[in-house]
TIGUZA-232445 format. One record per residue (C-alpha): x, y, z; residue in three letters. Coordinates in pm, whole numbers, padded with zeros to 5 digits, always signed. Example, Ala and Ser with C-alpha at 12.3 -4.5 7.8 and 13.67 -1.06 7.14 Angstrom:
BEGIN
+01230-00450+00780Ala;+01367-00106+00714Ser;
END
This chain:
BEGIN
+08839+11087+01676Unk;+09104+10818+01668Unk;+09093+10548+01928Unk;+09212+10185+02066Unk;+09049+09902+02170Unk;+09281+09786+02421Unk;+09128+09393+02426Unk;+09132+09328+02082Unk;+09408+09558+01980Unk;+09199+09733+01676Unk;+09192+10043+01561Unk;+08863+10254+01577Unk;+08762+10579+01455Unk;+08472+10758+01657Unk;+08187+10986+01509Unk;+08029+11239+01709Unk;+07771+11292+01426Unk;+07686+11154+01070Unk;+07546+11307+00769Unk;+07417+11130+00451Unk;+07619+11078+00148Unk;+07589+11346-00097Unk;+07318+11641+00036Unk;+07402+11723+00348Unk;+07200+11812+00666Unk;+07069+12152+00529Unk;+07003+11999+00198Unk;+06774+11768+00368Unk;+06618+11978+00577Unk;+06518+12242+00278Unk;+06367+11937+00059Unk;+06165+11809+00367Unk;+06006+12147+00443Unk;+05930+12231+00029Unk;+05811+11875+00021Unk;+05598+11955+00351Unk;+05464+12312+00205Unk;+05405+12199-00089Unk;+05112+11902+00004Unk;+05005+12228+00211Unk;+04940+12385-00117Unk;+05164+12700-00004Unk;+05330+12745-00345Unk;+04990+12659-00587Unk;+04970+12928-00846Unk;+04646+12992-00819Unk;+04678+13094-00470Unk;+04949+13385-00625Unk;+04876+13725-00660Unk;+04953+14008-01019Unk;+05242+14244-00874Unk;+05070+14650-00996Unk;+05180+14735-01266Unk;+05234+15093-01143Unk;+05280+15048-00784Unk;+05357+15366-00589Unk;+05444+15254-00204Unk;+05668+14962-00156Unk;+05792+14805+00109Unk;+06100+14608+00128Unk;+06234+14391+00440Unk;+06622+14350+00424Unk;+06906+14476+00573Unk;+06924+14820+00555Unk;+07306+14825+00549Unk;+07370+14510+00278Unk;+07479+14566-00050Unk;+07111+14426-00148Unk;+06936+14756-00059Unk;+07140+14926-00246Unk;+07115+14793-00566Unk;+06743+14811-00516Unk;+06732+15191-00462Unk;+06972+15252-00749Unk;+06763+15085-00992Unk;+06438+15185-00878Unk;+06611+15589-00870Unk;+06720+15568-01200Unk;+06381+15422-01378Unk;+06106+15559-01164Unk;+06253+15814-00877Unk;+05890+15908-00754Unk;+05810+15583-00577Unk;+05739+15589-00156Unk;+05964+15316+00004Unk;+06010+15212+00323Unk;+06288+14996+00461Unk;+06181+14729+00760Unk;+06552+14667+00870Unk;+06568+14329+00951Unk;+06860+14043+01030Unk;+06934+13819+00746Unk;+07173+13581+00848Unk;+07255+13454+01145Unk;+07039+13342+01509Unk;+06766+13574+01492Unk;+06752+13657+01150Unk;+06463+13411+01055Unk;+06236+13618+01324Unk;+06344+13922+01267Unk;+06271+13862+00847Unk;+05896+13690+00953Unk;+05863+14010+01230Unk;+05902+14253+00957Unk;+05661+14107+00708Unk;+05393+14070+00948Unk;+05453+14463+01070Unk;+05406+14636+00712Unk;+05112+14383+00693Unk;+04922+14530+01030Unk;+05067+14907+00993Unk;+05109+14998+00599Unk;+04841+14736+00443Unk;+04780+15038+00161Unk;+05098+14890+00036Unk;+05131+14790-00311Unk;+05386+14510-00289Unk;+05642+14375-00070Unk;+06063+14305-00173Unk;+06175+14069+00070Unk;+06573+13940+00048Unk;+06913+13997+00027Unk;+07207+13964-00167Unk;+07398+13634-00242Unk;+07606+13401-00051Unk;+07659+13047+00046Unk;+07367+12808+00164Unk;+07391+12895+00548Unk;+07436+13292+00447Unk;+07072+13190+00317Unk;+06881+12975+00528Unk;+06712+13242+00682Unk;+06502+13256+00409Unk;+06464+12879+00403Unk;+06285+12869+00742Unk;+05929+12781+00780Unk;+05838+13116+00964Unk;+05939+13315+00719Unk;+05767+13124+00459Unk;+05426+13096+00656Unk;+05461+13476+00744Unk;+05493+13533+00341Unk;+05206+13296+00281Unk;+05012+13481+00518Unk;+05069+13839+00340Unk;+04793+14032+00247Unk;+05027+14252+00044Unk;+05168+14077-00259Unk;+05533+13960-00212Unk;+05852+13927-00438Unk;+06087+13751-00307Unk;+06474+13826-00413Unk;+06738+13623-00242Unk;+07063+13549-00379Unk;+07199+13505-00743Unk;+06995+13384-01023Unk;+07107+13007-00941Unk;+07027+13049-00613Unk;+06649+12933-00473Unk;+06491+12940-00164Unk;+06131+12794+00018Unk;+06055+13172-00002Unk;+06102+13166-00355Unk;+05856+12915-00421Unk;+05567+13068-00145Unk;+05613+13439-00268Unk;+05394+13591-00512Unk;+05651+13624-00772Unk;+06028+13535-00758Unk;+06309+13797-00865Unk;+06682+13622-00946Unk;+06833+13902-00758Unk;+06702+14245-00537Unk;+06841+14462-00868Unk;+06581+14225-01076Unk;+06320+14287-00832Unk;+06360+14634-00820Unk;+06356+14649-01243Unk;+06025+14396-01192Unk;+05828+14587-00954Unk;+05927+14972-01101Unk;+05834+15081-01437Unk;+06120+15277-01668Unk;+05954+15610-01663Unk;+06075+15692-02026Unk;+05897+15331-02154Unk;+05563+15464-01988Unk;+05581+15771-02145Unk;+05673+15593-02511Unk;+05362+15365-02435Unk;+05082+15686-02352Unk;+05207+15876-02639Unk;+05153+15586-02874Unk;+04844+15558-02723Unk;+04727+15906-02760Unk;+04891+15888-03148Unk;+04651+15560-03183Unk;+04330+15767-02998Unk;+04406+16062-03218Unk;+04404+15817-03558Unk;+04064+15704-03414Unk;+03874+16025-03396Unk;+04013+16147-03740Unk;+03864+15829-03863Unk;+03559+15876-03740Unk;+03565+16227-03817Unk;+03648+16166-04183Unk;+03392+15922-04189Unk;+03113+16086-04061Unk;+03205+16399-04313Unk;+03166+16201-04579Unk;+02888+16044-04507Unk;+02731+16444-04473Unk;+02866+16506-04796Unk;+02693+16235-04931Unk;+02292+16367-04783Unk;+02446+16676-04916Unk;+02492+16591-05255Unk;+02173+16388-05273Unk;+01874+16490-05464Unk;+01663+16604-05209Unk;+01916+16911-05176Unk;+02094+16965-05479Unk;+01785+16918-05727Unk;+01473+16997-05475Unk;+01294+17107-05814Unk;+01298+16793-05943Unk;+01157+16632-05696Unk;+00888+16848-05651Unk;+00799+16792-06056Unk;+00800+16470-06020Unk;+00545+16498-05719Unk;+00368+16750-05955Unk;+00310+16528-06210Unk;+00235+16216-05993Unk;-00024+16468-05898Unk;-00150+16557-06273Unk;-00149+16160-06332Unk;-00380+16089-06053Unk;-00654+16363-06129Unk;-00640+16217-06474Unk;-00718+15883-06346Unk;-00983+16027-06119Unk;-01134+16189-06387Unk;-01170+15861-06585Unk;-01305+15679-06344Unk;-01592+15972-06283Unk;-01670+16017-06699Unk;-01676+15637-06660Unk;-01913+15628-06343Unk;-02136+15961-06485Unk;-02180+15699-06823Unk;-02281+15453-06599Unk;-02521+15677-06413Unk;-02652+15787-06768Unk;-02751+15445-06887Unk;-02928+15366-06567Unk;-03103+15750-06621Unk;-03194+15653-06983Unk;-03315+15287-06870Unk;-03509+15410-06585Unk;-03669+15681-06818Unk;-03755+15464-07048Unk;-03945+15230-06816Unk;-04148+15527-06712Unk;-04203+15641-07066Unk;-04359+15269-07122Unk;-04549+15329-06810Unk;-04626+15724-06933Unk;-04687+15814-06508Unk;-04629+16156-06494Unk;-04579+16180-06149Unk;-04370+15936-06077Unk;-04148+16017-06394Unk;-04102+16399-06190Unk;-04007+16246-05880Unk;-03767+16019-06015Unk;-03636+16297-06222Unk;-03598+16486-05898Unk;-03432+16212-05721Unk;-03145+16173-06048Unk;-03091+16550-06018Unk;-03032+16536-05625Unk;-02817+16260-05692Unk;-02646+16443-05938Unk;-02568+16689-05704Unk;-02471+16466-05459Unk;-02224+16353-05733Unk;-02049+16685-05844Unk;-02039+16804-05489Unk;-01897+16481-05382Unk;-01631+16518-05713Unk;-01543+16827-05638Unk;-01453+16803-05291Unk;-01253+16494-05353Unk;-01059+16741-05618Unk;-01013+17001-05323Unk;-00875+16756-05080Unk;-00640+16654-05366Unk;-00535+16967-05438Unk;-00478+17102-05067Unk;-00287+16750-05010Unk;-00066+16872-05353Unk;-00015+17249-05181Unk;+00083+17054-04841Unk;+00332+16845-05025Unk;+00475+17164-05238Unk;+00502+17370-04903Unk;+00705+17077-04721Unk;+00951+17048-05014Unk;+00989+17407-04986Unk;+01015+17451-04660Unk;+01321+17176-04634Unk;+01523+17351-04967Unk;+01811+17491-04855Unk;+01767+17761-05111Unk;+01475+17873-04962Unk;+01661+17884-04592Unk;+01906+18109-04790Unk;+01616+18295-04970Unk;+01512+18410-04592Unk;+01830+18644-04546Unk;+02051+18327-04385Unk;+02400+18217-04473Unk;+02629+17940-04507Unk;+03028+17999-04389Unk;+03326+17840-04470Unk;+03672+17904-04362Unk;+03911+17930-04651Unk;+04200+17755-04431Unk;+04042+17410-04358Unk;+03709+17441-04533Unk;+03537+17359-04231Unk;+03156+17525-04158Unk;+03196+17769-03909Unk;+02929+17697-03607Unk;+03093+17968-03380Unk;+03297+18247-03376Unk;+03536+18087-03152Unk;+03578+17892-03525Unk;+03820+18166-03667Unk;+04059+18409-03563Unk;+04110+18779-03657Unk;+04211+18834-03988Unk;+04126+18452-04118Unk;+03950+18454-04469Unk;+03620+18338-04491Unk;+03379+18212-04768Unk;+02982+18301-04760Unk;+02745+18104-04959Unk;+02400+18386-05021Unk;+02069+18319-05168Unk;+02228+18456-05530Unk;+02622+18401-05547Unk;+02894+18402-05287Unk;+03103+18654-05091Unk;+03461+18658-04974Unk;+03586+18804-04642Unk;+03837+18909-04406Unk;+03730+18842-04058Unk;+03854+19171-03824Unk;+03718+19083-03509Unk;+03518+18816-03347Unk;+03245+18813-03076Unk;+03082+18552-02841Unk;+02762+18675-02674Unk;+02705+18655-02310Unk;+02584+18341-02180Unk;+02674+18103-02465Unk;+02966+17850-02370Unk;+03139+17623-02677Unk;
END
């Protein structure tokens, strides 16, 4: 106010309060408390939380009557209508709107902490519409949240201590809403392009693991079984020749011992000893032949053993035994069940001697067997 001072005779102007040139008092007062918080360690990001990605009960603490709230239910309608919300109503300006805000956080907290995340704000205004959300109760209460927080005050220009402790910050509540909700038509274009992908994956595989099966099918050991077992056959005929070698080779040996042993005797002319040794070549003569001729035996079972397992895994002689191989004529797949093919669906049958076409006319599944 204007005043005198009557003894000097000057002019005086009187100030009732002063504020600092440039920010003023509220200006102040938010950079002391961030500054405060911030040594605290209230807005470190690793102390932040993920938001869901699909969350499906949200709680929001704003005015239920603002123009805030009802952005945020139009948005989160239109993208995603099957969401549970419930509305804490709460002051947001004003004396009492600070507790009120703090009140409401800690309440959904204690009561609903099944929650998946938390929308606290309200629409825009000027810096003392706002302040509410600038006060250190509120941002303690949202430090203290078990439940993750967005926080969505104002315009997109507009920021706020809350802003800085919540979990994530939203430029508006319609942001928040678009943040926290999914658009129900995007999730559906994601899971079909991930079933397309899954299905690409198992025909992969599948193609790959037929080919490999028609690769063991067209090797030798089932498209030329008789070849093999020649070849066995005559590894066979080569090693009896070689045995028998080695035994004309070993009787020659045996000879020229006979011969030199009979003619020492013959020097000697001992008659007796001459018929026991002869005795003792003949026994080992035996010895010999039965010795050769059960090594042959054991060769010759070992070449029957062979034959019969060569036999017994030819699929000609499965087929020889009255079985069957199917195909169905519309995807050439081998039929495993009947479930495989409908009534009238054309099938091929591979027999032991040719192949037979047919028209299926009814199908049955036995009792007790499950596909």
């Amino acid at each position: 106010r204007a005043s005198l001072y009557p003894q000097r005779g000057r002019f005086q102007l009187i100030a009732q309060w002063i504020e600092p040139k440039g920010a003023g008092a509220l200006q102040l007062a938010f950079e002391q408390l961030k500054k405060k918080l911030e040594a605290e360690g209230l807005f470190a990001q690793e102390r932040k939380r993920p938001i869901p990605p699909l969350p499906q009960k949200i709680g929001v603490v704003t005015s239920p009557t603002g123009a805030a709230i009802k952005d945020m239910l139009t948005v989160i309608n239109r993208r995603f209508a099957n969401v549970h919300i419930l509305i804490y109503p709460a002051k947001v300006q004003g004396e009492g709107a600070k507790e009120e805000i703090a009140a409401g956080i800690e309440y959904l907290n204690e009561n609903y902490p099944d929650f998946d995340v938390l929308l606290v704000g309200r629409g825009g205004g000027s810096i003392e519409d706002l302040w509410a959300f600038n006060e250190e109760v509120v941002a303690r209460a949202i430090a203290s949240s078990k439940i993750p927080v967005i926080s969505c005050v104002g315009h997109e220009i507009d920021f706020t201590i809350a802003d800085f402790v919540a979990d994530l910050r939203a430029p508006t509540p319609s942001a928040a809403a678009e943040l926290v909700v999914k658009n129900k038509v995007e999730l559906q274009a994601q899971l079909l392009n991930a079933l397309k992908r899954l299905d690409q994956n198992i025909q992969s595989t599948f193609n790959f693991i037929s080919e490999k099966l028609k690769g063991i099918i067209r090797s030798s050991i089932f498209s030329r079984p008789q070849e093999i077992l020649d070849q066995q056959s005559q590894n066979l005929d080569y090693a009896q020749e070689k045995l028998n070698q080695l035994f004309n080779a070993l009787l020659e040996r045996k000879g020229a011992t006979v011969q030199l042993m009979y003619s020492k005797i013959s020097l000697f002319s001992p008659k007796s000893i001459l018929d026991e040794r002869t005795k003792y070549l003949e026994l080992e003569l035996q010895k010999l032949n039965r010795a050769e001729q059960e090594r042959l035996a054991r060769f010759k079972d070992q070449l029957l053993a062979g034959a019969g397992k060569l036999e017994a895994l030819s699929p000609l002689a499965v087929l020889a035994r009255g079985y069957a191989i199917a195909w169905s004529l519309k995807d050439g797949k081998i039929l495993k069940s009947a479930q495989d093919v409908c009534k009238n669906d054309s099938i091929r049958i591979k027999l032991h001697a040719g192949e037979v076409r047919a028209l299926v006319q009814a199908t049955e599944i036995p009792e007790g067997v499950h596909e």
